[in-house]
N, C-alpha and C positions, 0 to 999 in steps of 0.2 A: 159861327161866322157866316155871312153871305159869300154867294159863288162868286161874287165879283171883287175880287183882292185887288189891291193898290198898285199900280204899275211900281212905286219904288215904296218901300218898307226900311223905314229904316230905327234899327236896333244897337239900342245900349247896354253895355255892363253898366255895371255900379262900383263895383270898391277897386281902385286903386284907379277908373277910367273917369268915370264921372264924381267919385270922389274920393280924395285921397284917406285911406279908414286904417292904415296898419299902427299908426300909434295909438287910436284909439282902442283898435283891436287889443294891440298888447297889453296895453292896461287895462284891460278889462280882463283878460287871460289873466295877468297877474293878480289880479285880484281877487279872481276864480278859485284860483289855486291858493291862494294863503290863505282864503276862508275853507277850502274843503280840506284840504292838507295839512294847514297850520305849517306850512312854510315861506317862508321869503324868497320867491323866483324873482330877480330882475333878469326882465326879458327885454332883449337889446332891440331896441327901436329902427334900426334900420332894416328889417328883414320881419317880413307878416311869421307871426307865431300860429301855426296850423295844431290842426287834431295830431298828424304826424308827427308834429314833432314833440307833442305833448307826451306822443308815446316812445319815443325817445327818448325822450328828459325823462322818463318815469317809466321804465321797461315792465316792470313787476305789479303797476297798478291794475288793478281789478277793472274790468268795461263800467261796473256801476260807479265809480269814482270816476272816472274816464266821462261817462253821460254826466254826471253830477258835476263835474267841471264844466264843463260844456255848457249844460241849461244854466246854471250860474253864471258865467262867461256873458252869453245870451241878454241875462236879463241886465247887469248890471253894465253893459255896451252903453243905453241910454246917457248913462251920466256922465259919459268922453264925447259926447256929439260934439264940443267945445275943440276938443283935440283932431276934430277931422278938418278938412281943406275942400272946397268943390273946386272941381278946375274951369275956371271963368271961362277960360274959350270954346271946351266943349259943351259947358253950358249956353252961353249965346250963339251956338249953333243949334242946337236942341232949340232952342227960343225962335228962332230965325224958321223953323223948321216947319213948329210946331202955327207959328204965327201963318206961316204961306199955307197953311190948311194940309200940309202933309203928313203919312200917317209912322208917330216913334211911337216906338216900344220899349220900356225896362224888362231887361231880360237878364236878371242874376241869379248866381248861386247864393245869393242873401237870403238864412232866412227872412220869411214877412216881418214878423215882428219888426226885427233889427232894420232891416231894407226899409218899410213906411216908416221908422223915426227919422229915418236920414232924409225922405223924403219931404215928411214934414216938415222939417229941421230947416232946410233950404228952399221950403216951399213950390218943390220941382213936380208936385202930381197932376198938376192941372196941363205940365206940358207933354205927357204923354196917355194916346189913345188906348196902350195897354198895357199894366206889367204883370210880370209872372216874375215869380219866385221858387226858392227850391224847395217848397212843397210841390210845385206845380211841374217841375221836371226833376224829378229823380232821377232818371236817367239818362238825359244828353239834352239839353234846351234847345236843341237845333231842332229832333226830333220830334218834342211837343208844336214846334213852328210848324214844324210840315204836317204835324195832325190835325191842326186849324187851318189848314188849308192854304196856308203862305206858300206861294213857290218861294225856294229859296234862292233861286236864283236873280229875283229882284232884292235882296237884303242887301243893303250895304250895314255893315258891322262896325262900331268902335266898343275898341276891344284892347285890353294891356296883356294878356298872356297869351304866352306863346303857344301852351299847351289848345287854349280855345282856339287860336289859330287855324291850327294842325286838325279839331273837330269840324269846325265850321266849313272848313276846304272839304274834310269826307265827305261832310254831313250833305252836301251840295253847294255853298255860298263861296262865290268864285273872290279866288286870290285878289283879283282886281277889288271888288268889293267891300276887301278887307282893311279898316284906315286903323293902324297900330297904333295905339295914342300913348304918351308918357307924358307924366306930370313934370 
């Protein structure tokens, strides 16, 4: 990145801010799991089905069925794109955004694969200057921003959890900054 950063940067999540994914998610979990397990999970649609809780629902399963859920999860996301929601207003702000020549960023814990189908899907990549994915920060996206050279203290954040929150505030990206979105 060049020494001269953007006076305001501004950064987006993806799933559940800029697009609503947890029913998508779920089925695609449940469908993970009856193909590697030969079981029938209905996972309840109002609450994101995590890794977590996968290891709770299934205490005793081995890590290679645990990845093997997962990368199956993963791949077969694709074919719920139909089950996901983009939230029109912070998409026409992103649009508004990106039109006034200012510089967004996607900034999720999506992986790439699944993060650029939804992408495509909505046809959202041409409005942002950069995304990174969590290949790209494994360990705090805040701090991949400030390894490129972003101060973070010009980010303004839309952002749905609370936990990113509470990162983004350590991380440097002030409270004020912070626009809590819910679908």
């Amino acid at each position: 990145m060049n020494t001269q950063t953007p006076n305001n940067i501004f950064v987006f999540d993806m799933d559940n801010t800029l697009i609503k994914t947890d029913k998508a998610n779920n089925l695609a979990y449940s469908e993970a799991i009856s193909s590697v397990l030969g079981v029938n999970c209905n996972i309840e649609n109002g609450k994101r089905f995590t890794r977590n809780k996968l290891k709770e629902l299934f205490p005793q399963l081995p890590q290679a069925q645990i990845d093997e859920i997962i990368d199956r999860k993963e791949k077969c996301f694709e074919s719920y794109l139909n089950e996901t929601e983009l939230n029109t207003n912070l998409f026409n702000l992103l649009k508004h955004l990106r039109q006034k020549g200012l510089h967004t960023i996607l900034l999720t814990n999506s992986h790439s694969s699944r993060a650029i189908s939804l992408c495509n899907f909505y046809n959202l990549t041409k409005y942002f200057v950069q995304r990174f994915f969590n290949e790209d920060c494994i360990d705090n996206k805040y701090t991949l921003l400030k390894s490129l050279g972003y101060d973070l203290q010009n980010v303004v954040l839309y952002e749905n959890e609370e936990a990113s929150y509470s990162e983004a505030v350590i991380n440097g990206i002030k409270l004020d900054n912070i626009v809590k979105v819910e679908f």
